[in-house]
C-alpha positions as CSV (number, residue, x, y, z in Angstrom):
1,X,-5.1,17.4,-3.4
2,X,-7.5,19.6,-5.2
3,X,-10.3,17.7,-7.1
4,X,-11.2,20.8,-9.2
5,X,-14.8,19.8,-8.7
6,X,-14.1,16.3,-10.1
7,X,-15.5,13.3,-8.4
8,X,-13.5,10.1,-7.2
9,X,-13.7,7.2,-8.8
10,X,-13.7,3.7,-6.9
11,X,-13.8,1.4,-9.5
12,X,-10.4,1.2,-10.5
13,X,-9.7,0.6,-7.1
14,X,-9.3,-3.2,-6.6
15,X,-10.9,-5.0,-4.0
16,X,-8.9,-7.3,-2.1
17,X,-9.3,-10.9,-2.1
18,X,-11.0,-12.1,1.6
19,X,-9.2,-15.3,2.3
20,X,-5.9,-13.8,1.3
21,X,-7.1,-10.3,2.7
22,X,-7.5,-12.5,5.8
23,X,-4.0,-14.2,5.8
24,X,-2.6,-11.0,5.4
25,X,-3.6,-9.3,8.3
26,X,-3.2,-12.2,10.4
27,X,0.7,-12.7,9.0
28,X,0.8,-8.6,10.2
29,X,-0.4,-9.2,13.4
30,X,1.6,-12.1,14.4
31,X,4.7,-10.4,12.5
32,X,4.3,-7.8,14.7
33,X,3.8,-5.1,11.6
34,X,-0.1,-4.3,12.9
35,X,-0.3,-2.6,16.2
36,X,-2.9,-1.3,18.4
37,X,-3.0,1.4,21.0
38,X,-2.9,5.2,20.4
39,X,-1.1,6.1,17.4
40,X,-1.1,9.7,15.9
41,X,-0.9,9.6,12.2
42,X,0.5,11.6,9.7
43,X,-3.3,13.8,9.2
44,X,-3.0,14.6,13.7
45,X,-5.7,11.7,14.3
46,X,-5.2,9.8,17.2
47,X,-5.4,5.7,15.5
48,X,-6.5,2.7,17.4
49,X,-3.8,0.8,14.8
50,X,-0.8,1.5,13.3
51,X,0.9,-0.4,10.4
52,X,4.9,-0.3,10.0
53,X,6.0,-2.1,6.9
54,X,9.7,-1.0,8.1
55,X,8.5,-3.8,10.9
56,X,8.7,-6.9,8.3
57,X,12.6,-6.8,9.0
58,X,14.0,-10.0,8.2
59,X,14.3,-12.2,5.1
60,X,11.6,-15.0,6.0
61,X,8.9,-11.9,7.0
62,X,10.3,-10.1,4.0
63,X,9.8,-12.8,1.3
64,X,6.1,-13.8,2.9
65,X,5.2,-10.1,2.4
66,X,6.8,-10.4,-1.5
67,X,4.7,-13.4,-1.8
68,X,1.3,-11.5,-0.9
69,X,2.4,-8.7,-3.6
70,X,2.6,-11.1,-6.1
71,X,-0.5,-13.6,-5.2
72,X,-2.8,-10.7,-5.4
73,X,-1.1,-9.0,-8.6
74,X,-1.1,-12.2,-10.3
75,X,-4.9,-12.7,-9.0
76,X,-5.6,-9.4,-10.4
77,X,-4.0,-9.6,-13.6
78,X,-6.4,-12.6,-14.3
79,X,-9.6,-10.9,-12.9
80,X,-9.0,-7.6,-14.4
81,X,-6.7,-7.6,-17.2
82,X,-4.3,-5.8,-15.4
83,X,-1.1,-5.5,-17.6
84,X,2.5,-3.9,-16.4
85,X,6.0,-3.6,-17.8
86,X,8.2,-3.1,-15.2
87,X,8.5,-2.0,-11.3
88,X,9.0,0.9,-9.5
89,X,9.7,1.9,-6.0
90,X,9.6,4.9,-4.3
91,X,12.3,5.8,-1.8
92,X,13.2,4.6,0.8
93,X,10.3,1.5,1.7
94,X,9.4,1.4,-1.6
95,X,12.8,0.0,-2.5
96,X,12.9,-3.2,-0.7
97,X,9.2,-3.7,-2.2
98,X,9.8,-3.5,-5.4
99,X,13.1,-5.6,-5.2
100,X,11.5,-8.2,-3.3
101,X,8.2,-8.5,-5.5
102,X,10.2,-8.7,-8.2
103,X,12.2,-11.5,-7.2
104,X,8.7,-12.9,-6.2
105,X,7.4,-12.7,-10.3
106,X,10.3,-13.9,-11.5
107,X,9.8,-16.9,-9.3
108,X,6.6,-17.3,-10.6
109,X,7.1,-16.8,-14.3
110,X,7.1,-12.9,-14.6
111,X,10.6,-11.6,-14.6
112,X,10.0,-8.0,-14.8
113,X,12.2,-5.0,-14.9
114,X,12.5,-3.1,-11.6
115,X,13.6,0.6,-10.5
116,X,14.1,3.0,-7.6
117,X,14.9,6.8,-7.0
118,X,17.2,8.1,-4.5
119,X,15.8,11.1,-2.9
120,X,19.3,13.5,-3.8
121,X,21.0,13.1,-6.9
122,X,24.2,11.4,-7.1
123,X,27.2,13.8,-8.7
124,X,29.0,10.8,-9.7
125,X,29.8,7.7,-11.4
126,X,26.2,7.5,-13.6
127,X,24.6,10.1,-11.7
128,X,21.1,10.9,-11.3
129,X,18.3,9.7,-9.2
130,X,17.3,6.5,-10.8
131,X,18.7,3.1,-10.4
132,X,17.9,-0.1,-11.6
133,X,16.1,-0.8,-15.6
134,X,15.6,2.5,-17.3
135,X,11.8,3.3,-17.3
136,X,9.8,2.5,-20.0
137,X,6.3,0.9,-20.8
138,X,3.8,0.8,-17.9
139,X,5.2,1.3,-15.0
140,X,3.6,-0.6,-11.5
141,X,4.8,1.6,-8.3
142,X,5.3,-0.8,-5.4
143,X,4.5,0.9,-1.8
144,X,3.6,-0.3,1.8
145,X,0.4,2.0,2.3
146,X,-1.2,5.4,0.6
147,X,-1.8,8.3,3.2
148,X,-1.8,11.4,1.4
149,X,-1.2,10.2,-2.2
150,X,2.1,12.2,-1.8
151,X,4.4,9.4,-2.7
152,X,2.2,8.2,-5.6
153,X,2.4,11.6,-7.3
154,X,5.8,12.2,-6.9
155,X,6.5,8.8,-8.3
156,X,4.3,9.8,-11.3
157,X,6.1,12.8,-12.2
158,X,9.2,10.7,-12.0
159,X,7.8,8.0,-14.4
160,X,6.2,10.8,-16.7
161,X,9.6,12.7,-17.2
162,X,11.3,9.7,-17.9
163,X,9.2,9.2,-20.4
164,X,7.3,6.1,-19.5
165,X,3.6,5.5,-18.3
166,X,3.2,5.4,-14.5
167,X,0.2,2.6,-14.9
168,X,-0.6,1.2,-11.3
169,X,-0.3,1.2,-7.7
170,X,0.2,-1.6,-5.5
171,X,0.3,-1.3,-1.7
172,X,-0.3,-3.1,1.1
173,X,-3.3,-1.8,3.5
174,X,-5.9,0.6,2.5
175,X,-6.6,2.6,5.6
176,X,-10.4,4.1,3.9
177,X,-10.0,6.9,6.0
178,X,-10.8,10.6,4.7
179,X,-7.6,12.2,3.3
180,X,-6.9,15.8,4.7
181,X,-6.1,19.1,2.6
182,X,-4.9,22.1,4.1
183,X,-5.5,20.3,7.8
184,X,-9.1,19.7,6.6
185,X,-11.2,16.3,6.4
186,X,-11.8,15.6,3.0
187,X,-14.7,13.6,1.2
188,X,-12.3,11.3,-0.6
189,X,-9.1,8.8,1.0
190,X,-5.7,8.8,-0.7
191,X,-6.6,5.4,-2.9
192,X,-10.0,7.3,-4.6
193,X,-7.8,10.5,-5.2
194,X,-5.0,8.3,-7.1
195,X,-7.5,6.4,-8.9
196,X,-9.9,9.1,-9.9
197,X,-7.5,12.0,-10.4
198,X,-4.5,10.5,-11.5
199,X,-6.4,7.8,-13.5
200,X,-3.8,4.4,-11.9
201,X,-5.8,1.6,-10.8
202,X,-5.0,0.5,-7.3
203,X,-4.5,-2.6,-5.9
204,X,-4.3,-3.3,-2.5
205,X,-3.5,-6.8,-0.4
206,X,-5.6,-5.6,2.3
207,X,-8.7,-2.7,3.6
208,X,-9.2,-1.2,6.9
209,X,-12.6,-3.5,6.2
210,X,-10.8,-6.6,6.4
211,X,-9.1,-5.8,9.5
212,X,-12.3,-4.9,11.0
213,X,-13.2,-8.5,9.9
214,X,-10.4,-11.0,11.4
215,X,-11.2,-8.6,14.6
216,X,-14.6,-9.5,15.4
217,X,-14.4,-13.4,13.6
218,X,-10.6,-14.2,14.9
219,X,-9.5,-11.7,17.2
220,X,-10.6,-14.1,20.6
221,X,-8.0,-16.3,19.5
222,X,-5.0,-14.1,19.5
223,X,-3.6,-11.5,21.8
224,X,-1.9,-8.2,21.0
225,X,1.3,-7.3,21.1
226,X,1.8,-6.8,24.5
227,X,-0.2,-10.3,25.0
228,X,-2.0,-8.7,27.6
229,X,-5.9,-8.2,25.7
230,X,-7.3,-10.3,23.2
231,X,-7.4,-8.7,19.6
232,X,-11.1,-8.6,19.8
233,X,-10.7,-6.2,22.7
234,X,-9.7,-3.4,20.1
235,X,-12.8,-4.1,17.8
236,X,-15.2,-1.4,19.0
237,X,-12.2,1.0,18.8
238,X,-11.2,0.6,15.4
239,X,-15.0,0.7,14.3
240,X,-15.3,3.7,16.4
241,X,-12.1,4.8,14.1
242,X,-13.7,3.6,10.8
243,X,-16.9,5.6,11.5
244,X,-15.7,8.9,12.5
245,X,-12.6,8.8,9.5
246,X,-13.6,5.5,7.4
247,X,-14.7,6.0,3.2
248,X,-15.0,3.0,1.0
């Protein structure tokens, strides 16, 4: 992720809403989706947290988590202007996403288009990678979270060659953590490289921040997963986390 002496830009970044940033993170905790321990991520840190979308495994957890999508696309579509044609998800969570979110719209007066990729071609029957409405317009790619910015990209040259305009991203936590290039710490996170590089404005239901928040406010009256510690036990770590890694 080379930013060619470029700088990131923030503000098409969106910041989340707090009282539905809050419900959020306490529907992931108690959907057991938002973890803490010892995690090692994707860049070799060692995390206090760890958030598995694949986690929100059954209709009812499923269609809350569509219904969060769409509050704070809807919410943002009013603050911002923010305008999109269709859906698209990136395989293989992005799928369920952008089905699910789209089904969520509809629901709520926006029945959009929606498509996916498979990650080989198929050599039969209509072939190809995509599936779903063809791509056209401006195109809003549906994800859980945005590590690397590699899905984003690879999305957007799949948009691009179809020749439609990848427009958006909307995901679900932004870690703000410093990406990695070549195994080094960056001065950017994956959601500042997307927005100022690739020029899509992100849009995310929940920050790292917000976490941080319903840890130190609600976090006495919960437990974690194990129900052994109360949430606000893990506080100091993730802070400890967001200082070392953390970018806003």
């Amino acid at each position: 992720m080379s930013t060619t002496g470029q700088t990131a830009d923030t503000n098409q970044a969106t910041r989340p809403d707090d009282s539905l940033a809050q419900e959020f993170v306490q529907f992931a905790v108690e959907s057991g989706v938002l973890r803490f321990g010892e995690f090692r991520t994707k860049a070799g840190r060692l995390s206090p947290y760890f958030f598995n979308a694949g986690l929100f495994d059954d209709g009812a957890k499923l269609g809350r988590l569509a219904q969060f999508y769409a509050r704070q696309l809807l919410a943002e579509e009013q603050r911002s202007g923010l305008a999109f044609d269709m859906i698209f998800g990136p395989a293989y969570k992005g799928i369920p996403l952008a089905a699910t979110v789209a089904v969520e719209l509809a629901r709520q007066g926006r029945n959009l288009p929606f498509a996916y990729n498979r990650k080989e071609a198929k050599d039969h029957g209509e072939g190809g990678t995509l599936v779903g409405a063809p791509l056209r317009g401006r195109v809003l790619i549906v994800d859980d979270v945005m590590s690397a910015g590699t899905a984003a990209r690879e999305s957007i040259a799949i948009i691009r060659a179809a020749g439609a305009i990848p427009h958006a991203v909307a995901i679900a936590l932004d870690r703000q953590e410093k990406a990695t290039e070549n195994g080094v710490d960056v001065s950017y996170s994956a959601v500042q490289y997307v927005t100022g590089q690739l020029g899509l404005h992100v849009c995310s239901i929940a920050r790292l921040s917000d976490l941080l928040q319903y840890l130190a406010t609600q976090g006495h009256a919960a437990t974690d997963a194990g129900g052994a510690l109360p949430l606000q036990a893990h506080y100091q770590s993730v802070l400890a986390y967001r200082e070392r890694y953390g970018i806003d």
